[in-house]
MIKOLZA-387264 format. One record per atom (N, C-alpha, C, O, CB): residue in one letter; z, y negated, x. Coordinates in steps of 0.05 Angstrom, whole numbers, padded with zeros to 5 digits, always signed. Last residue first. Glycine has a CB too. Example, Ala and Ser with C-alpha at 12.3 -4.5 7.8 and 13.67 -1.06 7.14 Angstrom:
s+00142+00045+00257/s+00143+00021+00273/s+00157-00001+00258/s+00161-00023+00268/s+00114+00012+00282/a+00156+00114+00264/a+00156+00090+00246/a+00156+00066+00264/a+00169+00066+00285/a+00181+00089+00226/
END
This chain:
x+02198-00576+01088/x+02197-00590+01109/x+02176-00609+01121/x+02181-00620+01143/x+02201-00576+01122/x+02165-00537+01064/x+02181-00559+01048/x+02192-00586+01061/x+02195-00608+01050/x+02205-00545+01039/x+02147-00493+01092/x+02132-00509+01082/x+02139-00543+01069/x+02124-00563+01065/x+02125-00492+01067/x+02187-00483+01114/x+02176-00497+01134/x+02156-00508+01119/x+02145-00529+01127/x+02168-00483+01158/x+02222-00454+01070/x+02229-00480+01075/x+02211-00497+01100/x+02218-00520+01105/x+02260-00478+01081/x+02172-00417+01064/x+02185-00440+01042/x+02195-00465+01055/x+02185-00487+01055/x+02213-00428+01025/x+02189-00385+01108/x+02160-00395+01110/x+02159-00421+01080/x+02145-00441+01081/x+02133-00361+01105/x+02231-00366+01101/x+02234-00393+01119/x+02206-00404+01115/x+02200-00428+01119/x+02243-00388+01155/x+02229-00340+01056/x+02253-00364+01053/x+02245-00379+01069/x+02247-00403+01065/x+02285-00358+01058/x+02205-00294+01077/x+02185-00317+01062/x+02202-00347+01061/x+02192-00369+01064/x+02177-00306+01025/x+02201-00279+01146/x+02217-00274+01116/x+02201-00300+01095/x+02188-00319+01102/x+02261-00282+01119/x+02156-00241+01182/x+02174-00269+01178/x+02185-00276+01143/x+02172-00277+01122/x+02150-00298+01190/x+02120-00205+01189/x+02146-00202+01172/x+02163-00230+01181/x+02187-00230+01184/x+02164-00171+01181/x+02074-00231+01209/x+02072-00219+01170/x+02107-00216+01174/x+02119-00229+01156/x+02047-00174+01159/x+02094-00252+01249/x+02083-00269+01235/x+02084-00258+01206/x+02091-00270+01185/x+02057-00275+01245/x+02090-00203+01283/x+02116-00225+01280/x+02110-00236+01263/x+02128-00231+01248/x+02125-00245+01299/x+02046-00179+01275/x+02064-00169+01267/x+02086-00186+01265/x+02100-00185+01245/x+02067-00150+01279/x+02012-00226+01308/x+02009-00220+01284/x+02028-00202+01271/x+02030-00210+01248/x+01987-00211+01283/x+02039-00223+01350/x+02041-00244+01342/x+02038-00245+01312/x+02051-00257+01295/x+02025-00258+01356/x+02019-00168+01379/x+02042-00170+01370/x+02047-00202+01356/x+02072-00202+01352/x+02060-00161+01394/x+01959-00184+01383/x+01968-00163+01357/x+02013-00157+01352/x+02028-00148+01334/x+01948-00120+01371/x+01958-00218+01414/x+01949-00226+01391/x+01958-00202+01369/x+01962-00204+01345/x+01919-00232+01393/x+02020-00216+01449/x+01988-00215+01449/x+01985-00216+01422/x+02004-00214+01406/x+01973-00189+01462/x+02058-00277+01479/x+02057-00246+01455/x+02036-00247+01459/x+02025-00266+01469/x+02064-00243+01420/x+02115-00294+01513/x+02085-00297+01509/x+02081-00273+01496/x+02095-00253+01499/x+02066-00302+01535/x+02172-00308+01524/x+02164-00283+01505/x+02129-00296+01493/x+02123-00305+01471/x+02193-00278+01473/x+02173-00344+01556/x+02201-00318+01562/x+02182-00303+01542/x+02178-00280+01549/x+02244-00324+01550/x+02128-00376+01597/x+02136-00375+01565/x+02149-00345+01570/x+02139-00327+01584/x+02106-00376+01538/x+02131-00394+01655/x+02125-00369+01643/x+02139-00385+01613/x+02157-00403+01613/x+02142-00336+01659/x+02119-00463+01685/x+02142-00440+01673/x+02124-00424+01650/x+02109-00434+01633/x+02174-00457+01655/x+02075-00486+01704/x+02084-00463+01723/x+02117-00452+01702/x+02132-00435+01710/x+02091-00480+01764/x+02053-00512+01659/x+02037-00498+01681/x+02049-00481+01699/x+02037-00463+01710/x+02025-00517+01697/x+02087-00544+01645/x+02085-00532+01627/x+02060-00510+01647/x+02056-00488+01637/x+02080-00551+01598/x+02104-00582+01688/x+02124-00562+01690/x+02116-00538+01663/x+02130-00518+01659/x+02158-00580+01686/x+02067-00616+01688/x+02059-00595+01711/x+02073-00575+01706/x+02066-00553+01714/x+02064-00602+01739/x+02036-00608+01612/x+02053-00634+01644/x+02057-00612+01663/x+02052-00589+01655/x+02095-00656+01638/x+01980-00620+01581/x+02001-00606+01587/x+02010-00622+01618/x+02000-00637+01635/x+01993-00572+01588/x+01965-00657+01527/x+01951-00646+01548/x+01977-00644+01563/x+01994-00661+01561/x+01926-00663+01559/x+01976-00639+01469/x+01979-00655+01479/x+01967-00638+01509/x+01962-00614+01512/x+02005-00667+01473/x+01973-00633+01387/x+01961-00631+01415/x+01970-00651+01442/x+01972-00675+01438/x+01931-00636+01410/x+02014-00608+01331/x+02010-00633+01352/x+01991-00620+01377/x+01996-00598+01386/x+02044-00644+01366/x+02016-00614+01267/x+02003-00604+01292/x+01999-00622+01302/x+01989-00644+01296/x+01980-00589+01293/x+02033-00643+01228/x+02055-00639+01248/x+02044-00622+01265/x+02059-00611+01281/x+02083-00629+01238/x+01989-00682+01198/x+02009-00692+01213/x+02026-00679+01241/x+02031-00690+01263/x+02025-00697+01194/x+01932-00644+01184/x+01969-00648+01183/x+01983-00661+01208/x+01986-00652+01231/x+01985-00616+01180/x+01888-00640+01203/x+01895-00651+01203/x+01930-00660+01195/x+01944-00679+01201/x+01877-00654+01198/x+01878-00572+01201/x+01871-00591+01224/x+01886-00623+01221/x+01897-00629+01242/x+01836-00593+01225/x+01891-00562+01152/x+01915-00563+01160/x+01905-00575+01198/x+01921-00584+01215/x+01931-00529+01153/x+01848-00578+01120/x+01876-00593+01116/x+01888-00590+01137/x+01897-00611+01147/x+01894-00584+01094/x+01819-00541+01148/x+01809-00564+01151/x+01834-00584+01137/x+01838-00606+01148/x+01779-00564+01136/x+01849-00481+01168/x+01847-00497+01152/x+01831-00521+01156/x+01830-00522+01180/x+01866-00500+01147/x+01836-00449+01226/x+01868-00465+01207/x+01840-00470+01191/x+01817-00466+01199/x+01896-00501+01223/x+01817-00405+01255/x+01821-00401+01212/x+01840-00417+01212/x+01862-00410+01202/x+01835-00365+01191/x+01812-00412+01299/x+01834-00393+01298/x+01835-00394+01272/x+01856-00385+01262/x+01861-00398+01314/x+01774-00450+01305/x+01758-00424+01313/x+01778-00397+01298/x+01770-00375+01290/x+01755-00422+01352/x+01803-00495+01297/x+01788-00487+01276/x+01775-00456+01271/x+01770-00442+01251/x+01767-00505+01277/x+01821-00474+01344/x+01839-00483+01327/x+01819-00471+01302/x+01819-00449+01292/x+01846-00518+01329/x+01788-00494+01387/x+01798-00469+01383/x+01813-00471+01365/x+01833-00467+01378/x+01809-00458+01402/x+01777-00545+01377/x+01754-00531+01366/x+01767-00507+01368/x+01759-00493+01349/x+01726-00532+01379/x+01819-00567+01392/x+01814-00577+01364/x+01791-00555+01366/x+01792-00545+01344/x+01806-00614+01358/x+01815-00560+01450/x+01827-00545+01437/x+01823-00552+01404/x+01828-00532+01391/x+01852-00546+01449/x+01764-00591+01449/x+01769-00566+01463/x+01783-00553+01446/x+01774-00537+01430/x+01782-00566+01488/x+01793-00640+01457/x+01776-00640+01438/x+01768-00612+01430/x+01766-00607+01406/x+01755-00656+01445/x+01826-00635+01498/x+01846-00636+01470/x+01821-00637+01454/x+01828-00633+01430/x+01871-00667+01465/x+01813-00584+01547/x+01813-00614+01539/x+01820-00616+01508/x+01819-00595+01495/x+01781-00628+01546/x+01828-00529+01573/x+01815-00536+01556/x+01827-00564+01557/x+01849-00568+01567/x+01815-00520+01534/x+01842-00489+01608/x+01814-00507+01621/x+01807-00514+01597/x+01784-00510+01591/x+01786-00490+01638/x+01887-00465+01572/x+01882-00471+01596/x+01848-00478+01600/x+01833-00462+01590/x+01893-00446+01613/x+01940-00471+01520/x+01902-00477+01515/x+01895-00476+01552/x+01902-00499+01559/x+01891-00523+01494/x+01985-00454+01503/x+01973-00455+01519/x+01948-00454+01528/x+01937-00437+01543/x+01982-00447+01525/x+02015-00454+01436/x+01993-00445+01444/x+01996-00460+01471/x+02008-00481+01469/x+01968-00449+01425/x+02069-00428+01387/x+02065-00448+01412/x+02039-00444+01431/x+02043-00425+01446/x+02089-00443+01432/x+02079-00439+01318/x+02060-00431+01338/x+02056-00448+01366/x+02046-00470+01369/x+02036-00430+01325/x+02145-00453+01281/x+02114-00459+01301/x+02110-00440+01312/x+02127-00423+01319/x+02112-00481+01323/x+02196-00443+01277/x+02173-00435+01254/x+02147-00445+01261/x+02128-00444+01245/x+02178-00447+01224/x+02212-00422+01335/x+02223-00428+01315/x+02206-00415+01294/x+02201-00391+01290/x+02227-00457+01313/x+02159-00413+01364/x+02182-00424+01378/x+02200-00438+01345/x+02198-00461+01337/x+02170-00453+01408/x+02120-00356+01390/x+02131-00372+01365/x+02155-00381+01377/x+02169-00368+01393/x+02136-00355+01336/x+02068-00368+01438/x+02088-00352+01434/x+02106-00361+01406/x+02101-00385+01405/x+02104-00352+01461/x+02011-00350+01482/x+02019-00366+01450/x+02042-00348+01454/x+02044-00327+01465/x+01996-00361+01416/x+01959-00370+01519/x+01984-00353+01521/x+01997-00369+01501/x+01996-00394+01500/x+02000-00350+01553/x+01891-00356+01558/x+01919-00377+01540/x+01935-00358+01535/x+01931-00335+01541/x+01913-00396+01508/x+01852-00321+01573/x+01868-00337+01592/x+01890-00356+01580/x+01904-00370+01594/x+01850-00354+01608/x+01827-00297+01533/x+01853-00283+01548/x+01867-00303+01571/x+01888-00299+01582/x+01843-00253+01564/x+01826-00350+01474/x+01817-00333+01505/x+01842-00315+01519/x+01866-00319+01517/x+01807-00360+01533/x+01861-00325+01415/x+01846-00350+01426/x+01838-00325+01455/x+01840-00301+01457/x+01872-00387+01434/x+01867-00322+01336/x+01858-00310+01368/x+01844-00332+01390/x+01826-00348+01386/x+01835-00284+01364/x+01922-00323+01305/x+01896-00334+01308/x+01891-00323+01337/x+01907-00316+01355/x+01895-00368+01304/x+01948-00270+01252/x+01951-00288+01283/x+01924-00295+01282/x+01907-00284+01268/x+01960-00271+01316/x+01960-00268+01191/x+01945-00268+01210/x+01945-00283+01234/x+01942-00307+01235/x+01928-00269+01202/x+02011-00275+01152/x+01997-00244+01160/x+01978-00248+01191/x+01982-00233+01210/x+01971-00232+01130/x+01978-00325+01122/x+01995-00299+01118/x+01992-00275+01138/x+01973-00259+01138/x+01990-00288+01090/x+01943-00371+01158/x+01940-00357+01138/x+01950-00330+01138/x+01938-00313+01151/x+01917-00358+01132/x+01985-00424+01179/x+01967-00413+01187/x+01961-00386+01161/x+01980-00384+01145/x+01975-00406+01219/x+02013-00462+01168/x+02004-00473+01165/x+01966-00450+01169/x+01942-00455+01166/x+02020-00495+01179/x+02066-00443+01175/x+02054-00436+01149/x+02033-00447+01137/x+02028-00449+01113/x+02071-00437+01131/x+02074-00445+01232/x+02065-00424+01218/x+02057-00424+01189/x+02043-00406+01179/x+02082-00407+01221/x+02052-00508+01262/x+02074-00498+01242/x+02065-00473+01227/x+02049-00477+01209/x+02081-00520+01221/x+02034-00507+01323/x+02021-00510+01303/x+02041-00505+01280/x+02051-00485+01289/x+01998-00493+01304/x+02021-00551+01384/x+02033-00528+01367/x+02026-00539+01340/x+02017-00561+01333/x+02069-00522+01371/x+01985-00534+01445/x+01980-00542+01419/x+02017-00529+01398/x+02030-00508+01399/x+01942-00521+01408/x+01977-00562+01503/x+01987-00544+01498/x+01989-00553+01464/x+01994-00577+01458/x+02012-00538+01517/x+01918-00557+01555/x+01927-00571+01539/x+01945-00551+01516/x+01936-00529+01510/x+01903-00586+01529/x+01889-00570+01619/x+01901-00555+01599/x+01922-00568+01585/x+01938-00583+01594/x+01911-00534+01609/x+01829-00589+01660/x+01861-00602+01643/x+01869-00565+01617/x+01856-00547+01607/x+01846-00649+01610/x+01792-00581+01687/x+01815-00575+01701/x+01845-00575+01683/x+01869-00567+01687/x+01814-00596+01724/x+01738-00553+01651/x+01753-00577+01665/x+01778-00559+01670/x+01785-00537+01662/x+01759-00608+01646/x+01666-00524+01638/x+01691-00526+01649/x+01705-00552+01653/x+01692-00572+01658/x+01690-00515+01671/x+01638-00524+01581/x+01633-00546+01600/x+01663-00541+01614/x+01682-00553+01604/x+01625-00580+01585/x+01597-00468+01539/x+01633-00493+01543/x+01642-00509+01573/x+01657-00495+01587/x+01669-00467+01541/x+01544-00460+01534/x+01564-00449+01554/x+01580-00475+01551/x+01575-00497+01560/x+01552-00439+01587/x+01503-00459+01506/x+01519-00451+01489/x+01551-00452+01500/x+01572-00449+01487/x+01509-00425+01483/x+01453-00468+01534/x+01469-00487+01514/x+01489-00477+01500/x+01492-00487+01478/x+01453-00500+01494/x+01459-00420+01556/x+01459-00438+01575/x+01469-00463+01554/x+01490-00475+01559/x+01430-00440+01591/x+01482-00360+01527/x+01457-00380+01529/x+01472-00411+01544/x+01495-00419+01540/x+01441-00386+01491/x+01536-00325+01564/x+01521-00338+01542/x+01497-00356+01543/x+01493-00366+01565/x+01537-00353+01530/x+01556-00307+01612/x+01540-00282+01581/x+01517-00312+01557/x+01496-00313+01545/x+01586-00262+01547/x+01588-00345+01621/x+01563-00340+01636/x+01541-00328+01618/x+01519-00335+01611/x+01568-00321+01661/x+01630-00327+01601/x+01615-00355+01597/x+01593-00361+01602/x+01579-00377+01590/x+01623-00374+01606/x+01649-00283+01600/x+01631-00286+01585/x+01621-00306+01572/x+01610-00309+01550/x+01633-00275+01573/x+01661-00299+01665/x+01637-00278+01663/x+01632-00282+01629/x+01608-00286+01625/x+01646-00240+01673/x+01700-00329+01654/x+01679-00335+01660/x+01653-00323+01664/x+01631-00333+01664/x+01683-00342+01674/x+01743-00285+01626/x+01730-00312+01615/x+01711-00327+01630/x+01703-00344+01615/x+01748-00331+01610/x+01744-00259+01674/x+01737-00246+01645/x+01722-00265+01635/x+01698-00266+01633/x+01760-00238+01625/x+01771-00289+01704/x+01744-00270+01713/x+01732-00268+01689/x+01709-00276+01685/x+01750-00238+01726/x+01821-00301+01682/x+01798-00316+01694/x+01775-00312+01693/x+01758-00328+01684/x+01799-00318+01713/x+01851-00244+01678/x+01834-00264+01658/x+01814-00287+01658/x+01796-00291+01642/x+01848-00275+01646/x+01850-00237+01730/x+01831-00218+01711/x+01822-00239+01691/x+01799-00249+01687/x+01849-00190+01694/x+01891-00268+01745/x+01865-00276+01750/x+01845-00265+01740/x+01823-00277+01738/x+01861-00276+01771/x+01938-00263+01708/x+01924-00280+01704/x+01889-00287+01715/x+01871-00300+01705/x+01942-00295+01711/x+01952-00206+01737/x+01935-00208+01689/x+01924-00243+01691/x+01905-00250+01679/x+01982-00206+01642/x+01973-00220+01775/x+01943-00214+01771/x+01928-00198+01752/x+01907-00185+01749/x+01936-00204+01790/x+02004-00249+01765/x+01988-00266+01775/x+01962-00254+01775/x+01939-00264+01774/x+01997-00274+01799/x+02041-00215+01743/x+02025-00228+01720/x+02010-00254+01738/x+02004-00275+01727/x+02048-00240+01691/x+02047-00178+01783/x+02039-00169+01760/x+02021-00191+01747/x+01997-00189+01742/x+02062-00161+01744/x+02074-00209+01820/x+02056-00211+01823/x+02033-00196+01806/x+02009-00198+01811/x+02059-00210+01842/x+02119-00257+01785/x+02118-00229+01781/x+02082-00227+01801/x+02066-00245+01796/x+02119-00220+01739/x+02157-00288+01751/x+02134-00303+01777/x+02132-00268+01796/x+02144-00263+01816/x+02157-00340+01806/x+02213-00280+01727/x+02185-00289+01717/x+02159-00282+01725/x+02142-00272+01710/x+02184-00313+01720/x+02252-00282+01756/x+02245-00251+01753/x+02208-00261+01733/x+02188-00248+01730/x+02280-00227+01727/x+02272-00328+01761/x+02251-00321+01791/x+02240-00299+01782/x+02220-00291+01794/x+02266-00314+01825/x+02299-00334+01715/x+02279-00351+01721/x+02256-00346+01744/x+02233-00354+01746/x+02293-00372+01727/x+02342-00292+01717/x+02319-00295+01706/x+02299-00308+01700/x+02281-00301+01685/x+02321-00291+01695/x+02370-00310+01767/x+02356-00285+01766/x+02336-00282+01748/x+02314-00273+01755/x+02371-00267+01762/x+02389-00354+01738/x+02375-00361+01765/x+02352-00327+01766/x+02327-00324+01765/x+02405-00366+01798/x+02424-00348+01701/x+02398-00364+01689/x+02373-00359+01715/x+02348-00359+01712/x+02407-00405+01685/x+02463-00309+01724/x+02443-00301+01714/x+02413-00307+01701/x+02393-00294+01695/x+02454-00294+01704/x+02478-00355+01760/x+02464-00331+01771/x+02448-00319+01760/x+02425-00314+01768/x+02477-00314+01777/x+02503-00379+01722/x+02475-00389+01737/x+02464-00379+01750/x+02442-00386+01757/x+02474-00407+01751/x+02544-00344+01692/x+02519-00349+01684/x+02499-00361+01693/x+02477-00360+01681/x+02519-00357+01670/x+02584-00343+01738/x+02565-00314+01734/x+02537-00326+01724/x+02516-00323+01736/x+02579-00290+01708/x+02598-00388+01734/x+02584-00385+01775/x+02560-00362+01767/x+02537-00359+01775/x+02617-00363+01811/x+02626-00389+01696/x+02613-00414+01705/x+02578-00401+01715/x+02554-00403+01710/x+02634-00428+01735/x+02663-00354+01714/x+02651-00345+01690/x+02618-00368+01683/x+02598-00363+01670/x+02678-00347+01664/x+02687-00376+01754/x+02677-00358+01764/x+02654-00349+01738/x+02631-00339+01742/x+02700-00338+01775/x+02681-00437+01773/x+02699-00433+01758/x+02671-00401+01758/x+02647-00403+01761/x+02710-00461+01730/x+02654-00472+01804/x+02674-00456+01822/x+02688-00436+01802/x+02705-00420+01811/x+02696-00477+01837/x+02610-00489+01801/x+02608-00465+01800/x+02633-00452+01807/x+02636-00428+01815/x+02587-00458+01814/x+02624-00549+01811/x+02614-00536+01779/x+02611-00507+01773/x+02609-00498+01750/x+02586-00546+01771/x+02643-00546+01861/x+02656-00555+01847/x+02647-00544+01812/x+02662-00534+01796/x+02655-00583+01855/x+02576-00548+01888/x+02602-00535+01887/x+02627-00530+01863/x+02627-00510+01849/x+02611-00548+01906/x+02562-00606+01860/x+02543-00580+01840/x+02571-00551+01859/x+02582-00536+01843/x+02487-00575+01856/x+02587-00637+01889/x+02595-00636+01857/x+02588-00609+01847/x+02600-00593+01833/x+02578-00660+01837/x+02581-00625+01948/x+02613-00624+01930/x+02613-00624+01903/x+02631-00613+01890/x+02632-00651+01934/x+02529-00643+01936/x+02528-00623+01945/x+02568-00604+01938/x+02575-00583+01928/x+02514-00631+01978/x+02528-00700+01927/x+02517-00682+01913/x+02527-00642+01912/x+02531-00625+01895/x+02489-00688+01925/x+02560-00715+01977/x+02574-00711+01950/x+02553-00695+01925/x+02563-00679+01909/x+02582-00745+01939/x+02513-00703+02017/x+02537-00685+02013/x+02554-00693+01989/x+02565-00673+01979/x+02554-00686+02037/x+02478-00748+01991/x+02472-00713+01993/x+02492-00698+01996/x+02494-00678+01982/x+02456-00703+02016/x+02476-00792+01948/x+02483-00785+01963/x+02487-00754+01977/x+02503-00738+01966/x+02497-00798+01959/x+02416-00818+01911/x+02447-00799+01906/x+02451-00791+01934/x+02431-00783+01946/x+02446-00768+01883/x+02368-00835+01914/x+02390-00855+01914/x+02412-00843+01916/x+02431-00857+01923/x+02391-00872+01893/x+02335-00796+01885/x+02327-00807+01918/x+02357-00829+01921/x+02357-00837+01945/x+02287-00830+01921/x+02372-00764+01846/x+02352-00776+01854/x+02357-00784+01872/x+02380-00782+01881/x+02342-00791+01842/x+02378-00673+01847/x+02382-00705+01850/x+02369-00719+01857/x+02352-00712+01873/x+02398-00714+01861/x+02383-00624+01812/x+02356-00650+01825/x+02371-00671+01823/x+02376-00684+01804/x+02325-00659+01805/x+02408-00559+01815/x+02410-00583+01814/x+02396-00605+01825/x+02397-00606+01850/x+02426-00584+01817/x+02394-00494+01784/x+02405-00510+01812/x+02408-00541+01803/x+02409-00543+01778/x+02381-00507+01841/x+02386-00466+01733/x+02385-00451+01752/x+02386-00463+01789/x+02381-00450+01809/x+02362-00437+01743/x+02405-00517+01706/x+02405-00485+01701/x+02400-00469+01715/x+02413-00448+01708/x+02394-00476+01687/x+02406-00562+01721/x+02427-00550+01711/x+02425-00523+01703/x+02444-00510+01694/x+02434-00564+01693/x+02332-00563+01726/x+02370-00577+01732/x+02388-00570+01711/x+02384-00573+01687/x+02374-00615+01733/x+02300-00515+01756/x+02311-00517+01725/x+02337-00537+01726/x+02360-00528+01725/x+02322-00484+01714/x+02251-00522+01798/x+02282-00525+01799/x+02284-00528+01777/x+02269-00547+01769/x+02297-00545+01816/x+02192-00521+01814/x+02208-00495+01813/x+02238-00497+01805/x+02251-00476+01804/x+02206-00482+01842/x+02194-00580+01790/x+02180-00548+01783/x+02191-00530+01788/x+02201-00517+01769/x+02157-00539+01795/x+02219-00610+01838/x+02232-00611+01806/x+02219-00604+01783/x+02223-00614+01761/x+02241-00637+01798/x+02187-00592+01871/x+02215-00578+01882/x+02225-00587+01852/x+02239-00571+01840/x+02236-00592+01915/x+02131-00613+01869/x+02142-00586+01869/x+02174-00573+01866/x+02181-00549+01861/x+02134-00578+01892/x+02170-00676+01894/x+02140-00657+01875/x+02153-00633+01888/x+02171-00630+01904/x+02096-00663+01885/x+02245-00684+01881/x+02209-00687+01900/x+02190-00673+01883/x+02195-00661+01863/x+02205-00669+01937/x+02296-00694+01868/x+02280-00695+01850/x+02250-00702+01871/x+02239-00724+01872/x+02292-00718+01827/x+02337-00658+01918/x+02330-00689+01922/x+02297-00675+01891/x+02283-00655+01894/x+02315-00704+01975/x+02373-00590+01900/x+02351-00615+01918/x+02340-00639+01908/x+02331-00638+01884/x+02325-00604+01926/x+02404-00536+01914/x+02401-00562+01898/x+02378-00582+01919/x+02372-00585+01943/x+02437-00578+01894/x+02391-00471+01869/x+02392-00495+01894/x+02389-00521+01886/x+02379-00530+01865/x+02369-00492+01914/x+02437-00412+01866/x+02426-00441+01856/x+02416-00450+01878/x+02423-00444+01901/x+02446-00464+01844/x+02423-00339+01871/x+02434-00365+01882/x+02419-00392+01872/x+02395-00393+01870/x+02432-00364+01913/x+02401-00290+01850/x+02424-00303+01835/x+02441-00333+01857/x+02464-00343+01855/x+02449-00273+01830/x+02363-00277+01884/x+02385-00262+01888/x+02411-00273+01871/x+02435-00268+01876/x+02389-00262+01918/x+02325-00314+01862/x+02324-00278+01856/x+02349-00259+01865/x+02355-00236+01857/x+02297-00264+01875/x+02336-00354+01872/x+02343-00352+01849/x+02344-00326+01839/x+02354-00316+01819/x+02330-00366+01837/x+02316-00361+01928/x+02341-00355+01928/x+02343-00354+01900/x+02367-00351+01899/x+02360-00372+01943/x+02265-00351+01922/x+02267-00331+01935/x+02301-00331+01926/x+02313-00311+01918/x+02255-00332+01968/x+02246-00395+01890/x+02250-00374+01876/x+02259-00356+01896/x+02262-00335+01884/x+02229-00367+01860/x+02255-00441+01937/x+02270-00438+01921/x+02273-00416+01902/x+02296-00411+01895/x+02268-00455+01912/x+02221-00413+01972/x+02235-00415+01986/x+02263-00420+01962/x+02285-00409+01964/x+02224-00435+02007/x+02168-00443+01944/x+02178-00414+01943/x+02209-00408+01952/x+02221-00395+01935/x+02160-00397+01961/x+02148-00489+01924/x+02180-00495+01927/x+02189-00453+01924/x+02205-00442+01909/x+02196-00524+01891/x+02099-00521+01922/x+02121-00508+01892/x+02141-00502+01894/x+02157-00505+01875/x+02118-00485+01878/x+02095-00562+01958/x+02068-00545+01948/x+02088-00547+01918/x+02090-00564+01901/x+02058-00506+01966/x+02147-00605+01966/x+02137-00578+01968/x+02114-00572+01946/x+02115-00577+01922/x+02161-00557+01965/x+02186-00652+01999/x+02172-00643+01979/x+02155-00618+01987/x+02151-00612+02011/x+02156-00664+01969/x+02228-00670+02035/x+02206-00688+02027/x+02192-00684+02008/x+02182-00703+01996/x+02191-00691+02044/x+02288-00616+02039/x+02253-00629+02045/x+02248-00648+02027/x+02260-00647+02005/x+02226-00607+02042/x+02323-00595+02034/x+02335-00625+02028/x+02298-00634+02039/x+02289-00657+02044/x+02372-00641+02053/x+02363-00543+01999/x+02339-00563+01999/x+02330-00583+02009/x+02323-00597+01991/x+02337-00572+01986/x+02414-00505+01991/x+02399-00528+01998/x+02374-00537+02010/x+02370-00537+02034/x+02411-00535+02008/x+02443-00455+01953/x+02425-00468+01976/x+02420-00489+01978/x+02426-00499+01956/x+02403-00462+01977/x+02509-00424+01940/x+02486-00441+01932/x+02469-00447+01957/x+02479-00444+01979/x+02496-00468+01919/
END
């Protein structure tokens, strides 16, 4: 295992470097460092009050057992295997993209940048058979059960209510109770979604989803 014991960090590289080789780390709950740190799964956050070397004897002690030791390695390997410089730079393309055809557009037409991002979910049967909704290349949707998980980025919750409508919900189903919007927390900004989909694989997940469940989510 590693240790940690800084004041705080930007994000805490130094921690994905050791998760890539399958090593935990543990460290004091600081900015950045309880972002890059999964507790209990890929190292351990303790609070400002916990003592550092018994910290450090317990999270030991939890890996000692070898079948233990394997799977945090493996949570660890696949947590750093995320942060890819691949998809830093599908992210900035997308950037680019989306501001160039913000620009494209008539001057009253152009969507008012902000900093906030906001993460929507939606209950699939809420959406129409068969069809994924399409949002900017800069968001990122993935199904998390019988929901739709959306990553709305430079969007504000009024924002995203308009991508929504934009995506064919419904005017009922804008309002249903169990779509929820909320403006996103730091740790929803730097963990990869394990299976972000593009709009045409979302849509294939979606038509063959068995009807039994699209029933019982309706019923629900």
């Amino acid at each position: 295992m590693s240790v940690n014991a800084s004041d705080g960090e930007g994000w805490g590289l130094s921690v994905l470097e050791a998760n890539a080789l399958g090593v935990p780390v543990l460290a004091y709950r600081r900015p950045g460092l309880r972002y890059s740190i999964r507790d209990r799964k890929t190292g351990w956050l303790i609070e400002e009050d916990h003592e550092l070397g018994r910290a450090i004897s317990d999270a030991l002690r939890s890996v000692s057992d070898e079948a233990a030791a394997e799977a945090c390695n493996v949570r660890a390997r696949h947590w750093a295997s995320q942060f890819t410089w691949e998809r830093m730079a599908d992210q900035v393309q997308a950037l680019l993209l989306a501001e160039e055809r913000r620009l494209g557009q008539l001057p009253s037409n152009r969507r008012t940048g902000t900093d906030l991002t906001t993460v929507v979910r939606v209950p699939s049967d809420l959406l129409p058979d068969g069809k994924a909704p399409e949002f900017r290349h800069t968001d990122a949707c993935q199904m998390s059960g019988t929901d739709l998980v959306v990553l709305l980025r430079n969007a504000d919750t009024d924002t995203a209510k308009a991508a929504l409508h934009r995506s064919a919900l419904t005017a009922s189903g804008m309002i249903d109770e169990r779509v929820r919007i909320s403006v996103a927390r730091p740790i929803d900004l730097v963990s990869p979604m394990d299976s972000a989909l593009p709009t045409a694989a979302l849509a294939a997940q979606l038509a063959v989803m068995p009807e039994e469940r699209r029933q019982n989510t309706r019923a629900g």
